[in-house]
C-alpha positions as CSV (number, residue, x, y, z in Angstrom):
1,X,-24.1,-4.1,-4.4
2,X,-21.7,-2.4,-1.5
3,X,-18.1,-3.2,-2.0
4,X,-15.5,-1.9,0.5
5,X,-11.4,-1.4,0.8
6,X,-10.0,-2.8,3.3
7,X,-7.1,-0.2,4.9
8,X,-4.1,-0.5,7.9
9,X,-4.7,2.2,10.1
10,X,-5.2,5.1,8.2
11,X,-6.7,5.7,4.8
12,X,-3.7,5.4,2.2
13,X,-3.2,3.6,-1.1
14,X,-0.2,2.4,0.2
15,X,-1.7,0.6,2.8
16,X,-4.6,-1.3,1.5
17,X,-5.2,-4.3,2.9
18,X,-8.3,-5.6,0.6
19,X,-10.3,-4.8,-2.2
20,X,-13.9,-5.7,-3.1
21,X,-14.7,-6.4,0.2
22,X,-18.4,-7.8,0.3
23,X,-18.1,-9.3,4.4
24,X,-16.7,-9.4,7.4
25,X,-16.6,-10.8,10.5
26,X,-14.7,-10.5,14.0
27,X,-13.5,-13.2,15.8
28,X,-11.1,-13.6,18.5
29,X,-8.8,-10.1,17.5
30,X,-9.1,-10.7,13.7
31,X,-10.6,-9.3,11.0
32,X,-11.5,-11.8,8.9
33,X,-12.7,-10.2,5.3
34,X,-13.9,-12.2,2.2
35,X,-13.9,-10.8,-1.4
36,X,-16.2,-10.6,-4.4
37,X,-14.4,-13.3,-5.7
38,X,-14.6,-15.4,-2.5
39,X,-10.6,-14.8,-1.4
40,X,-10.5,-14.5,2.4
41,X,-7.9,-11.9,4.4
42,X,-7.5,-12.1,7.7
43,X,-5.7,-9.5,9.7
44,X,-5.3,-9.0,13.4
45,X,-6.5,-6.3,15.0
46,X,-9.8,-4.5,14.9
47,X,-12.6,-2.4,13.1
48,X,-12.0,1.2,14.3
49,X,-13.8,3.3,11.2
50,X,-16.1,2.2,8.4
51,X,-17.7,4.6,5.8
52,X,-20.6,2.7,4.4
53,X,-21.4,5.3,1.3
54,X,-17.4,6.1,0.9
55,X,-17.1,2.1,0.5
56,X,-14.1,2.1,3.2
57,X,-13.1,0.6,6.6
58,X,-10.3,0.8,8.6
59,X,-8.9,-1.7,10.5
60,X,-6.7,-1.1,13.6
61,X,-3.5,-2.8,14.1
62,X,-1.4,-0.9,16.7
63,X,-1.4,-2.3,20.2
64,X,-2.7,-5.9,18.8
């Protein structure tokens, strides 16, 4: 099993948005992420890097 974090714009501790990410979906300007343990995030903005083997996406949030 893949699991992902979930980061704001750059790829910080400080700025994590989610852990254990297992999916996501894009709808309407949100990033909508859902957990190992089912909990659901949803951020605005959008998908602007993912690292599949690194287990790590970034999600955009400036000019949203």
């Amino acid at each position: 099993m893949c699991l992902s974090t979930a980061y704001l714009n750059k790829k910080e501790e400080s700025l994590i948005a989610a852990r254990y990410v297992d999916s996501i979906q894009v709808q309407g300007g949100k990033v909508i992420m859902t957990d190992v343990m089912g909990a659901v995030t949803e951020i605005e903005g959008s998908i602007s890097y993912v690292d599949l083997t690194g287990g790590a996406v970034i999600i955009s949030t400036e000019n949203n």
